[in-house]
Structure formats: C-alpha cells, structure tokens
MARMIZA-29733 format. One record per atom (N, C-alpha, C): residue number from 1; residue in one letter; atom name; x, y, z. Coordinates in pm, 1 decimal, decimal comma, m for minus. Example, Ala and Ser with C-alpha at 12.3 -4.5 7.8 and 13.67 -1.06 7.14 Angstrom:
<rs>
(r 1 'A' 'N' (1319,0 m569,0 780,0))
(r 1 'A' 'CA' (1230,0 m450,0 780,0))
(r 1 'A' 'C' (1320,0 m330,0 780,0))
(r 2 'S' 'N' (1285,0 m225,0 708,0))
(r 2 'S' 'CA' (1367,0 m106,0 714,0))
(r 2 'S' 'C' (1290,0 3,0 787,0))
</rs>
This chain:
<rs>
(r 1 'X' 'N' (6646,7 8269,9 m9208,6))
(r 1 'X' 'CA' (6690,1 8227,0 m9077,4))
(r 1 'X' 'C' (6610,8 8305,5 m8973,1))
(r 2 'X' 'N' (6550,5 8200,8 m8900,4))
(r 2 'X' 'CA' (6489,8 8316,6 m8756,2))
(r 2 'X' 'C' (6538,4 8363,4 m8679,4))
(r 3 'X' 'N' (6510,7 8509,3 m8638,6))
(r 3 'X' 'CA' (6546,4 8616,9 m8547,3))
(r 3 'X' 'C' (6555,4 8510,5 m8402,0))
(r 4 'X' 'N' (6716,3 8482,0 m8360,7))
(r 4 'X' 'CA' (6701,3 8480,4 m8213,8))
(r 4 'X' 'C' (6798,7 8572,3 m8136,1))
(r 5 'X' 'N' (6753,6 8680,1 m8021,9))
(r 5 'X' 'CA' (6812,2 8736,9 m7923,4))
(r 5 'X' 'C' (6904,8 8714,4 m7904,6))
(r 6 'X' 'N' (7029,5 8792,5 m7863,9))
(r 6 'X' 'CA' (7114,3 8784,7 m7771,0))
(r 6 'X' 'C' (7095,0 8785,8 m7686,0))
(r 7 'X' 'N' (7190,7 8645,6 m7573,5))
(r 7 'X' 'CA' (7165,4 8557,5 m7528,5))
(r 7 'X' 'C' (7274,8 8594,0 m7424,2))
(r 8 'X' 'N' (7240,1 8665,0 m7268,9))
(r 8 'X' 'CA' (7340,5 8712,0 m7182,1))
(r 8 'X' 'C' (7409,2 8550,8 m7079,7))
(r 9 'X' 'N' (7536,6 8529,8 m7096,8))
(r 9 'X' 'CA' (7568,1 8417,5 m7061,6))
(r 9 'X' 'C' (7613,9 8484,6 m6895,9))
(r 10 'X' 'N' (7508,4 8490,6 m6791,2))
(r 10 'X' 'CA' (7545,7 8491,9 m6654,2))
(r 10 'X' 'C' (7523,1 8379,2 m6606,9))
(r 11 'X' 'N' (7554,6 8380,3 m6477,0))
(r 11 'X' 'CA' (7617,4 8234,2 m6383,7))
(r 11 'X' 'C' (7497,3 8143,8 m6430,9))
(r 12 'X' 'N' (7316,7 8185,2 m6420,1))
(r 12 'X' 'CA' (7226,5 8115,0 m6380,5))
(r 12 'X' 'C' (7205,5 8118,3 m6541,8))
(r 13 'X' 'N' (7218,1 8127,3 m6599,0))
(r 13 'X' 'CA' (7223,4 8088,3 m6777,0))
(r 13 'X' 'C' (7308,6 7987,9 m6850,9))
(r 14 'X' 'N' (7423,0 7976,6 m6770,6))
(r 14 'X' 'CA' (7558,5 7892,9 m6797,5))
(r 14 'X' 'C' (7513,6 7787,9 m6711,3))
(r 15 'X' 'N' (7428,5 7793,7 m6592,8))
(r 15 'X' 'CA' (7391,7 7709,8 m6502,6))
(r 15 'X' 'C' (7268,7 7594,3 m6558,3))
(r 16 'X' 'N' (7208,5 7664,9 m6632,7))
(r 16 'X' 'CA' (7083,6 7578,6 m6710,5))
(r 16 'X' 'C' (7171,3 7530,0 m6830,5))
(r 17 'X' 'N' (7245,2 7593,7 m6872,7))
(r 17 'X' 'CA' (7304,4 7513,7 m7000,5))
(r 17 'X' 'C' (7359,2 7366,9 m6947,3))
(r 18 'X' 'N' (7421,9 7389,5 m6880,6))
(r 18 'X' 'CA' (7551,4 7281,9 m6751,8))
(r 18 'X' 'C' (7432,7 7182,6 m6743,5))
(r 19 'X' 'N' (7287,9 7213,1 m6682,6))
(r 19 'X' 'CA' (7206,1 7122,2 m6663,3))
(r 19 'X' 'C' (7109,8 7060,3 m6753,4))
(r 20 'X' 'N' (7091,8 7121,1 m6898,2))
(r 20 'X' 'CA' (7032,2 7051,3 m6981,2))
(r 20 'X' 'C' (6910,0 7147,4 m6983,8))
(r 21 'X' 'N' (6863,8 7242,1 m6903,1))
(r 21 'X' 'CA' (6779,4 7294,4 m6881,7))
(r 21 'X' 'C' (6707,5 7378,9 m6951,5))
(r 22 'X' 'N' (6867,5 7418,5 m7039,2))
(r 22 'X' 'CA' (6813,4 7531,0 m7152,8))
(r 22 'X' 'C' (6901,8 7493,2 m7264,3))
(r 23 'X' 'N' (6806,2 7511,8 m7420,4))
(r 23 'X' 'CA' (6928,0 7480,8 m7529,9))
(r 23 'X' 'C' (6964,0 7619,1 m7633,4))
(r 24 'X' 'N' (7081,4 7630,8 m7644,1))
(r 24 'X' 'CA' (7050,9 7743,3 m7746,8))
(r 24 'X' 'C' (7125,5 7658,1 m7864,0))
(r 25 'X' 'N' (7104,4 7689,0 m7977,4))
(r 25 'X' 'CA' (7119,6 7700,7 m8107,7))
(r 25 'X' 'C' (7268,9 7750,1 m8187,6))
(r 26 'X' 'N' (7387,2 7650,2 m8247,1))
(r 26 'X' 'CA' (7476,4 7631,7 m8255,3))
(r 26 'X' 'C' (7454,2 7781,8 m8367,0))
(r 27 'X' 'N' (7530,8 7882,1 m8341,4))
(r 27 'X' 'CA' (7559,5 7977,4 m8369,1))
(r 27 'X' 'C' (7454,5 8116,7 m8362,3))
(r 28 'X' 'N' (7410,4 8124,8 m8194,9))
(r 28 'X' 'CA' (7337,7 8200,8 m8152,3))
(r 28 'X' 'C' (7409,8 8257,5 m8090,8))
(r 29 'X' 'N' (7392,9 8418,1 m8114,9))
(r 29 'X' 'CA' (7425,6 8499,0 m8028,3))
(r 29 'X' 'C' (7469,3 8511,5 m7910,2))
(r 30 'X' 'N' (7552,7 8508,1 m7846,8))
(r 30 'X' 'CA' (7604,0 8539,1 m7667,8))
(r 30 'X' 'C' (7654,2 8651,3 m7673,0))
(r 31 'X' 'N' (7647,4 8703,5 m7545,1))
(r 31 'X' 'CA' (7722,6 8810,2 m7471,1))
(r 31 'X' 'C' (7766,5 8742,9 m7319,2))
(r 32 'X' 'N' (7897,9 8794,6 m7285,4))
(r 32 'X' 'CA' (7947,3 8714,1 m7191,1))
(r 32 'X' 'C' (8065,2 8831,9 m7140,9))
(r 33 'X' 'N' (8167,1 8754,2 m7023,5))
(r 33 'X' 'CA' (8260,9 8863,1 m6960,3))
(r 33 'X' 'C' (8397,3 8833,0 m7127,6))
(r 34 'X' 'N' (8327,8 8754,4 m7200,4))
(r 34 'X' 'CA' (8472,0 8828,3 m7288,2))
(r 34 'X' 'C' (8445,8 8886,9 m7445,3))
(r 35 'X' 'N' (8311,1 8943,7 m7392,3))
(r 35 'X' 'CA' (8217,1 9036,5 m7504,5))
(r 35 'X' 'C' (8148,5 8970,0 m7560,7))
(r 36 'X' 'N' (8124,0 8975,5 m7711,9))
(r 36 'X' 'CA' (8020,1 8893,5 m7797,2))
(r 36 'X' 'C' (8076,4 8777,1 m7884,7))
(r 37 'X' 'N' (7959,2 8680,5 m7886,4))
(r 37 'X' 'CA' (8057,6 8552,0 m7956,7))
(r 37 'X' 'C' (7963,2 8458,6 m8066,3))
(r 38 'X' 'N' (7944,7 8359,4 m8084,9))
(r 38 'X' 'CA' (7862,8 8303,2 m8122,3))
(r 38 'X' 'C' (7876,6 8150,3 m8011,8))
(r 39 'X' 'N' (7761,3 8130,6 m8009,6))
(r 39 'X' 'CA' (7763,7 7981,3 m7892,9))
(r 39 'X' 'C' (7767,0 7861,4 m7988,2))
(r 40 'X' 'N' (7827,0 7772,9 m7896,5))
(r 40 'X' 'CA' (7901,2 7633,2 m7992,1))
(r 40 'X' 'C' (7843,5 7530,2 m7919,5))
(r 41 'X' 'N' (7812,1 7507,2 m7820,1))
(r 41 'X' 'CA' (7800,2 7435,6 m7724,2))
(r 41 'X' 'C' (7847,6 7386,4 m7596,9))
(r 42 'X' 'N' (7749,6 7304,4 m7547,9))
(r 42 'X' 'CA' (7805,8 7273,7 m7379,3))
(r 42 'X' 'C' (7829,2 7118,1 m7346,2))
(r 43 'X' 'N' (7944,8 7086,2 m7308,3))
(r 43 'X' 'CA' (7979,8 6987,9 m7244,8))
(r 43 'X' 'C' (7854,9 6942,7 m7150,6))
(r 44 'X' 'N' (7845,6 6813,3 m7196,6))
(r 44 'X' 'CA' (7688,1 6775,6 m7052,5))
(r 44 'X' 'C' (7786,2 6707,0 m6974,2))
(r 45 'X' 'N' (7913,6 6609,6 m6975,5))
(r 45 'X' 'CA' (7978,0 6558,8 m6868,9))
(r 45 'X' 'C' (8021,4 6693,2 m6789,0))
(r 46 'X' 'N' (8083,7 6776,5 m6799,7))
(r 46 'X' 'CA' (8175,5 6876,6 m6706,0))
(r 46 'X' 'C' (8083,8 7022,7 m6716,5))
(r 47 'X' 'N' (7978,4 7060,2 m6828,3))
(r 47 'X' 'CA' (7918,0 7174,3 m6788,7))
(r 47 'X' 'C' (7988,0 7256,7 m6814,9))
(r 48 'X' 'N' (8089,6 7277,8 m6936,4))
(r 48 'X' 'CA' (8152,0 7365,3 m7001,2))
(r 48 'X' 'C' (8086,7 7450,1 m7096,0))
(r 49 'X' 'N' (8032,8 7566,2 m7155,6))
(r 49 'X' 'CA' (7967,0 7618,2 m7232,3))
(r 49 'X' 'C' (8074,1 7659,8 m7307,9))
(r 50 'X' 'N' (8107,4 7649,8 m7468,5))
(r 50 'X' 'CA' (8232,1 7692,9 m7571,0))
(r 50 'X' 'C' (8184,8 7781,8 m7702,9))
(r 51 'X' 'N' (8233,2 7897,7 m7706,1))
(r 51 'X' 'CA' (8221,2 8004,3 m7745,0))
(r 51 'X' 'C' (8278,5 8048,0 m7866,9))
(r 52 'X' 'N' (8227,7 8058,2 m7940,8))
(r 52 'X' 'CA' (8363,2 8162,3 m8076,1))
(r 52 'X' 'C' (8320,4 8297,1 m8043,8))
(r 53 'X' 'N' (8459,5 8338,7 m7928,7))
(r 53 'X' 'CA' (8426,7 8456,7 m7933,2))
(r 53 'X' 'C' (8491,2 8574,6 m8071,3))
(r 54 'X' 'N' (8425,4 8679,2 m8074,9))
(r 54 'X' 'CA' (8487,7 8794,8 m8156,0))
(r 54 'X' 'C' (8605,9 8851,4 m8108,3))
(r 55 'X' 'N' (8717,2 8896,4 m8189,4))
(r 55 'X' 'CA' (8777,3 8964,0 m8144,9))
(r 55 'X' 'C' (8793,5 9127,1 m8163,9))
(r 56 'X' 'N' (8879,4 9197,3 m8091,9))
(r 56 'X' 'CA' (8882,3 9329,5 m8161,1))
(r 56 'X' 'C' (8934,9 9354,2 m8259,8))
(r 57 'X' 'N' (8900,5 9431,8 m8361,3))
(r 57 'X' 'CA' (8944,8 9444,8 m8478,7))
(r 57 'X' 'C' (8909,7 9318,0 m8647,7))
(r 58 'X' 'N' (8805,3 9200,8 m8544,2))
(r 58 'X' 'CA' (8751,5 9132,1 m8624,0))
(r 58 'X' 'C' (8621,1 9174,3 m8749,5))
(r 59 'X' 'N' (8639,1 9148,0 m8894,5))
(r 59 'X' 'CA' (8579,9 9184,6 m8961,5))
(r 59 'X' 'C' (8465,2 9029,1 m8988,7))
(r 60 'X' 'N' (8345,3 9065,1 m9041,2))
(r 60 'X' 'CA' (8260,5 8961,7 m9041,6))
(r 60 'X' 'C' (8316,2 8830,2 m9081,9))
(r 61 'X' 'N' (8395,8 8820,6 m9235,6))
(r 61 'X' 'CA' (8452,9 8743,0 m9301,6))
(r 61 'X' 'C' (8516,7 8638,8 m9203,6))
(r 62 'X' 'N' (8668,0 8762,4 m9151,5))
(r 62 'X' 'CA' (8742,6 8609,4 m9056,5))
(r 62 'X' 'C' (8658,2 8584,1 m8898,4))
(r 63 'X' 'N' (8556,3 8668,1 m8875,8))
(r 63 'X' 'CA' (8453,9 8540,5 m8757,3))
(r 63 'X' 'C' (8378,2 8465,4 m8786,1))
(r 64 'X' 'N' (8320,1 8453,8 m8917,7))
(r 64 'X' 'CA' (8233,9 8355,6 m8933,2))
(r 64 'X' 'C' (8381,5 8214,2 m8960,8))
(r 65 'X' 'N' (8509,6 8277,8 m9043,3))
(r 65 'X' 'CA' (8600,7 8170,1 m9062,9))
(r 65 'X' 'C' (8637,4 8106,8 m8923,6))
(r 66 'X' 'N' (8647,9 8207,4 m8816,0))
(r 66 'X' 'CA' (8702,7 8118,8 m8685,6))
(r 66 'X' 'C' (8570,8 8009,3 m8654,4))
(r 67 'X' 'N' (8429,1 8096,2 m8656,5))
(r 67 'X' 'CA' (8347,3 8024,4 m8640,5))
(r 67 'X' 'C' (8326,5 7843,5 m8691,8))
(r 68 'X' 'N' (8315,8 7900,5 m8813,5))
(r 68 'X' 'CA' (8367,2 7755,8 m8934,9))
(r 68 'X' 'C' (8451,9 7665,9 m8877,4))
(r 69 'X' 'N' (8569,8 7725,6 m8879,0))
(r 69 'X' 'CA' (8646,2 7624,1 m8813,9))
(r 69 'X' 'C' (8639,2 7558,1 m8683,3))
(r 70 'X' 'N' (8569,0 7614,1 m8560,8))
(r 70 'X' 'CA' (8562,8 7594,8 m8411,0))
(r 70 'X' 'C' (8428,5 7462,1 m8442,1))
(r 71 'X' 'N' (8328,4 7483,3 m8578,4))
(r 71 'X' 'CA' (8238,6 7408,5 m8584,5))
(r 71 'X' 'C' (8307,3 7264,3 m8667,4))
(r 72 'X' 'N' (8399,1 7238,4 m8710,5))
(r 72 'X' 'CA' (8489,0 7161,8 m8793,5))
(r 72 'X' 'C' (8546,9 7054,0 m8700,6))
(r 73 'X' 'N' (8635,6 7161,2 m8588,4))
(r 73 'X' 'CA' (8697,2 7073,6 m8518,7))
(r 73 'X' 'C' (8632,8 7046,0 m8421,1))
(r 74 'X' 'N' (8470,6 7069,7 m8362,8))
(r 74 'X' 'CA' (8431,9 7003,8 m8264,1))
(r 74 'X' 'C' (8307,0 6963,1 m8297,5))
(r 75 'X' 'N' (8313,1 6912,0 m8443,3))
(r 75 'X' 'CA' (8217,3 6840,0 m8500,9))
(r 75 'X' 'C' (8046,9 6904,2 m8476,5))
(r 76 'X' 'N' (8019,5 6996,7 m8456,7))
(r 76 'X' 'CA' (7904,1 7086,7 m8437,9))
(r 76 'X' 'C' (7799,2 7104,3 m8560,6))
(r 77 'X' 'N' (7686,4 7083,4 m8558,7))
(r 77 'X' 'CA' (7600,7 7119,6 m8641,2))
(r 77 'X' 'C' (7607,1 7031,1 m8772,7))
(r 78 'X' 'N' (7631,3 7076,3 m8910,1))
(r 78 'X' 'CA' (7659,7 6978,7 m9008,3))
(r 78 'X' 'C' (7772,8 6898,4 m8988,3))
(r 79 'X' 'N' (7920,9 6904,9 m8943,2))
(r 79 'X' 'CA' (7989,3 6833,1 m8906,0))
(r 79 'X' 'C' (7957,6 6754,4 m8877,1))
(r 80 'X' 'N' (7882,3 6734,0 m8758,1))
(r 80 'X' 'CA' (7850,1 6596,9 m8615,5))
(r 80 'X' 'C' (7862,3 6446,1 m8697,0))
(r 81 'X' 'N' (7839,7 6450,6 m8835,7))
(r 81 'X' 'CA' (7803,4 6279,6 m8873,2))
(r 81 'X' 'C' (7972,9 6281,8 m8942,0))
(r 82 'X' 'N' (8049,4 6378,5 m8930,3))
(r 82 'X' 'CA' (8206,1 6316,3 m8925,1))
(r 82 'X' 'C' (8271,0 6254,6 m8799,2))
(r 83 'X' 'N' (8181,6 6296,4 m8697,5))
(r 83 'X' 'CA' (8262,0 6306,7 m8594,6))
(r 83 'X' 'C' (8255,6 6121,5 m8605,4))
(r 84 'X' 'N' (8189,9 6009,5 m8541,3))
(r 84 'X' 'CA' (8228,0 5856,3 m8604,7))
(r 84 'X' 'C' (8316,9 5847,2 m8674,3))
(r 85 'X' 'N' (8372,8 5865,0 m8777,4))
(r 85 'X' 'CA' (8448,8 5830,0 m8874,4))
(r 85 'X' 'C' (8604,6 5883,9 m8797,5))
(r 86 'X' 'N' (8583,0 5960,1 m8727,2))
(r 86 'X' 'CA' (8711,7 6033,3 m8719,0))
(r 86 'X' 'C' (8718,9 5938,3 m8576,5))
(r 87 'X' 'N' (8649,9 5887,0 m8504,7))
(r 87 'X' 'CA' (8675,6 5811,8 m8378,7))
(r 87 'X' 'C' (8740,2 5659,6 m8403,7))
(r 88 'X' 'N' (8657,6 5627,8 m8562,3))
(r 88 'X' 'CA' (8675,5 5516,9 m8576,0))
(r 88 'X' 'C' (8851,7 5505,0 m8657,7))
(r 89 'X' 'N' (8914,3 5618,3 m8676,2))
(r 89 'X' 'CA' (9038,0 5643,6 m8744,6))
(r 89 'X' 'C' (9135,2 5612,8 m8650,0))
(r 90 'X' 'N' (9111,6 5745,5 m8514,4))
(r 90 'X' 'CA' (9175,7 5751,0 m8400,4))
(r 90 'X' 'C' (9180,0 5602,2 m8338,2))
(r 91 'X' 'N' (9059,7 5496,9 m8329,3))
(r 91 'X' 'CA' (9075,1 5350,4 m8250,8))
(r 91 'X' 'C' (9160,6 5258,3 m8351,7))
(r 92 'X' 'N' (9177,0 5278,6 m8493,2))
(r 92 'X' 'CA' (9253,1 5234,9 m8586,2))
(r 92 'X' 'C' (9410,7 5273,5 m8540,6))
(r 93 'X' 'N' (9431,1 5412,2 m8528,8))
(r 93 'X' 'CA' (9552,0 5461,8 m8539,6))
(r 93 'X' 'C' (9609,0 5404,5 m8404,2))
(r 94 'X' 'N' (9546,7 5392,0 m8298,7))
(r 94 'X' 'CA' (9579,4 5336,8 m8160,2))
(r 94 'X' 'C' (9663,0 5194,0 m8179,8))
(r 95 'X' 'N' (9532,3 5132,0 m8246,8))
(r 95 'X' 'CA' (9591,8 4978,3 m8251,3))
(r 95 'X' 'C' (9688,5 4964,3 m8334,5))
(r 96 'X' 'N' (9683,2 5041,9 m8452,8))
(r 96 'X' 'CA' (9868,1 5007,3 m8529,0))
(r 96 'X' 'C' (10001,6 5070,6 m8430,8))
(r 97 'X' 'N' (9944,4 5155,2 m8369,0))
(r 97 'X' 'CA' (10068,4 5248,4 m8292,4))
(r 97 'X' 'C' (10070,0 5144,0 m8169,7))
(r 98 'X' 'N' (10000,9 5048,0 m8119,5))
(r 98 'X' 'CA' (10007,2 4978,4 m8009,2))
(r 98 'X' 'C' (10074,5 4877,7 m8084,3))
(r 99 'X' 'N' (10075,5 4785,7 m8165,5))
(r 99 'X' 'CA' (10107,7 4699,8 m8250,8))
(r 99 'X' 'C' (10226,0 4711,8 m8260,9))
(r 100 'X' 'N' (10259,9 4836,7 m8368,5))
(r 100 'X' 'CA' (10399,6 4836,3 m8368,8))
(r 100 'X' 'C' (10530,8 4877,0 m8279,7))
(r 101 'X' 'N' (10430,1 4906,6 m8129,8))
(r 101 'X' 'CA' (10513,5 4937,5 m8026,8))
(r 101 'X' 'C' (10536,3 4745,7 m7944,6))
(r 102 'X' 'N' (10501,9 4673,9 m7982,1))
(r 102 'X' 'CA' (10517,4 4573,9 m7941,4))
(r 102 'X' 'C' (10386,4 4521,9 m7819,0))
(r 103 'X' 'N' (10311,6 4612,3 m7778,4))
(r 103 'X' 'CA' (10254,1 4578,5 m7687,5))
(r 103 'X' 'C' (10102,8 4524,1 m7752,8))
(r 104 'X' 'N' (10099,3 4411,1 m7654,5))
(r 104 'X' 'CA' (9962,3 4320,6 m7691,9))
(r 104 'X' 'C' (9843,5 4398,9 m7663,0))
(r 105 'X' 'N' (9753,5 4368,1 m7840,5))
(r 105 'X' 'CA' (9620,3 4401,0 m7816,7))
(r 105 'X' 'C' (9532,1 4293,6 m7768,2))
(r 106 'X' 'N' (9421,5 4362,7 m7680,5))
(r 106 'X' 'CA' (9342,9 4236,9 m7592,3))
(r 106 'X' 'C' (9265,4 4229,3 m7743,3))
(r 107 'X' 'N' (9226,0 4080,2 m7774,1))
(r 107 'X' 'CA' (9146,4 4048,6 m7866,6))
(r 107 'X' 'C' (9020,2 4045,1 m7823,1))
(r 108 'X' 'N' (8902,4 4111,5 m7895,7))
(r 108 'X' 'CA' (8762,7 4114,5 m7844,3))
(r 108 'X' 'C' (8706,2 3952,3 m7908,7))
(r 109 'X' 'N' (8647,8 3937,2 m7789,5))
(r 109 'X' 'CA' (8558,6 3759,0 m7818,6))
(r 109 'X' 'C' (8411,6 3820,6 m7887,5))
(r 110 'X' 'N' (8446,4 3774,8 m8025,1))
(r 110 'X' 'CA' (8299,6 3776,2 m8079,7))
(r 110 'X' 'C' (8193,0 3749,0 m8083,6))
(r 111 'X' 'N' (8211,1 3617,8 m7955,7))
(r 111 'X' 'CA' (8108,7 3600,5 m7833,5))
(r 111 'X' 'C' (7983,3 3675,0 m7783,8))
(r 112 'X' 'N' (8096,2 3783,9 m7747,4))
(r 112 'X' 'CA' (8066,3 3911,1 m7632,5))
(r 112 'X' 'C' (7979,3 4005,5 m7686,4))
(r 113 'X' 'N' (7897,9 4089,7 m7736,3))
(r 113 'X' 'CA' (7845,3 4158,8 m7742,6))
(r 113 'X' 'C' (7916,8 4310,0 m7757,0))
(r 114 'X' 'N' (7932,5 4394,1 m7832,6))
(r 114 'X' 'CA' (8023,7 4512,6 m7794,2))
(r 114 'X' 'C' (7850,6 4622,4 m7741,4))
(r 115 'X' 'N' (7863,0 4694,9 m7634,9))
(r 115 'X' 'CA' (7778,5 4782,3 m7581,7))
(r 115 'X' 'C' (7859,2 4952,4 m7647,3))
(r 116 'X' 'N' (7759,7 5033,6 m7724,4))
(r 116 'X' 'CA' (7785,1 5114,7 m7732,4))
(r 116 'X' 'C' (7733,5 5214,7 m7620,2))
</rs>
C-alpha cells in the first residue's frame, strides 16, 4: 500500500473537498478539531466531509472494526456495487408498505422512458 500523508482537515481543505477540488483516498489519514481519523468521504450535494474518527483508549483492532463498518453502511470503497441492490430493496419495500397501507401506486407507462 502507498505511503500517503496525513492530511490536516482545515476550513480551505474541507473547502476543496466540498468543491470537488481535491480527492483523498477512502481510508487516508486526517487530522481534524476531533483528532485523528481515517477519511470516508464527502457529500458533493451538501459538502459534508465523514470521518471514522479514533477514539481514546482505541486499540488498532476495534478502529479498523468501526472503520469496516462506517465503510459497510455507507457503501464506500468495495461496498459501493451493494449500494443498487440495497436501493432497489428499499423502492421494493416502499411499494409493498404503500400497497398494504391502501394507498395507490402511480403505475409507470412503459411508454415513458425511465431517466436515471
């Protein structure tokens, strides 16, 4: 694995992330105001940058596990090609829970074209 720096997350660093400007690498190094973490990624709609940070008294084992998991549930890195499947569950689970609440689903005209 290649050597990359820690990576100081101030305003104008969080500011290029927000803008696309700069990319770092799903489990690169940060330092930030709530110490050291590993970086997860950034929201491009809202410009959120999301962090696994360390905690005190954390041993390598359970941060790479929080890590693991923060990459699980927000579909990051090898995850990402679950993330479809799990959208296409959630638009499933909608329409039976709409269904059996009585309320009408609009039927799509196969007409129409669906735009992803």
């Amino acid at each position: 694995m290649p050597y990359f720096p820690t990576i100081e997350l101030t305003p104008q660093v969080s500011l290029l992330l927000a803008r696309g400007a700069l990319r770092l690498n799903p489990g690169q190094w940060v330092r930030g105001p709530k110490g050291h973490g590993r970086y997860l990624r950034t929201d491009p709609r809202t410009g959120t940058t999301y962090v696994s940070w360390l905690r005190p008294g954390d041993d390598w084992e359970t941060a790479s596990q929080r890590f693991s998991r923060a990459c699980q549930k927000g579909f990051i890195g090898r995850y990402r090609g679950g993330y479809e499947a799990e959208k296409a569950r959630r638009e499933m689970a909608r329409l039976i829970a709409d269904a059996d609440n009585g309320r009408s689903v609009p039927m799509r005209d196969e007409r129409q074209p669906t735009l992803f």
